[in-house]
N, C-alpha and C positions, 0 to 999 in steps of 0.2 A: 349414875344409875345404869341398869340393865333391861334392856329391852328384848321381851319374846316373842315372837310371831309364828305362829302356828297355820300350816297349810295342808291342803288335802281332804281335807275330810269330805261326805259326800253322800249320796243316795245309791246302793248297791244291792244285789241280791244273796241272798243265804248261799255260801259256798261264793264267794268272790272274793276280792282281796280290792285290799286300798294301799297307798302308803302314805301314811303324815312325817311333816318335815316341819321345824322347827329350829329358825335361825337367831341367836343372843346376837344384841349389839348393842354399841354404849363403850360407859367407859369399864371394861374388861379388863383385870391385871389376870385374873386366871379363874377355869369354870373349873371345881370339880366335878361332884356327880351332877348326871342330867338326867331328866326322867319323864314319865308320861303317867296322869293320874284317868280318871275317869268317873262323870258323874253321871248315872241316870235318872231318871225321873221317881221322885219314891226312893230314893237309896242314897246312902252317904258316899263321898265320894272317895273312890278306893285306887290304891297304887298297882298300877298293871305291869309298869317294866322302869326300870334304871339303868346305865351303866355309869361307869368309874368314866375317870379322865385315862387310865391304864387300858380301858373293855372287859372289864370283870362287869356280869349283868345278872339282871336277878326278875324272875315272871313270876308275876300271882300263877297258883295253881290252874285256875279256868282262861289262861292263854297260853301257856306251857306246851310247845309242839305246834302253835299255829301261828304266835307274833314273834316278831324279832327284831330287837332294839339296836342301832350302831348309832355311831359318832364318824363327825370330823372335823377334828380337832383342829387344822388350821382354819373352817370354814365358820366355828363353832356353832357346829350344828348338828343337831339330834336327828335319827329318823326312826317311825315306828312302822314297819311291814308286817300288814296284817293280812294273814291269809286264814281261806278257811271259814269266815267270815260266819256267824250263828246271829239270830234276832236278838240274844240276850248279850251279846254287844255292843247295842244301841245306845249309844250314851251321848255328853258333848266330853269329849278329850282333852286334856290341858296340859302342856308342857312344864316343866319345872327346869331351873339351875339352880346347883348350890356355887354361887361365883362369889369372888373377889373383888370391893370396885378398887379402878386403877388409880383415883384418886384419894380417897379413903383410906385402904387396901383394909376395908370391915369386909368382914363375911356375910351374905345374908343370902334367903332363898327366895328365889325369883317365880314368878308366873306370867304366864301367857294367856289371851283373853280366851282362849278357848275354839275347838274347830268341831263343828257337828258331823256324828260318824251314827248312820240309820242304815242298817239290815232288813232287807223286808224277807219276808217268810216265799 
């Protein structure tokens, strides 16, 4: 299995930045994409940023210019830099891998319990 842990997250003011970090462990033979979703309260929970195991990355339109997702790849770890910071990004954030187990070597998509990210106005 693969384990996600999700850190960062936090109480902040509109126009501030955070960064969450999100470390896989476990039995790993290889992570491809990683990602960061976002649920809030009232609303289904929606994809904010991905990248590749290469850095090819992809932002929903309403984080576009203010978040930015990287990797590292020996650490196997995601981060999401969130700047810019708006009330209507008040969500809880949740990490994703699409990994490989090392034992198994199946595919399957992984999740992280989730880190709380509040904007106040």
């Amino acid at each position: 299995q693969v384990q996600l842990v999700e850190s960062g997250g936090g109480l902040v003011q509109a126009g501030g930045s955070l960064r969450l970090s999100c470390a896989a462990s476990g039995s790993i033979f290889r992570i491809n994409a990683m990602g960061w979703y976002r649920q809030a309260p009232g609303k289904q929970r929606e994809l904010v940023a991905d990248i590749t195991s290469g850095g090819s990355t992809y932002y929903a339109d309403s984080v576009m210019g203010r978040f930015t997702i990287s990797r590292d790849n020996a650490k196997n770890t995601v981060y999401l830099q969130m700047n810019s910071l708006k009330p209507e990004d008040t969500a809880v954030y949740y990490c994703n891998a699409d990994a490989i187990d090392r034992r198994s070597y199946r595919q399957a998509r992984y999740w992280g319990q989730g880190t709380q990210v509040t904007v106040s106005s």
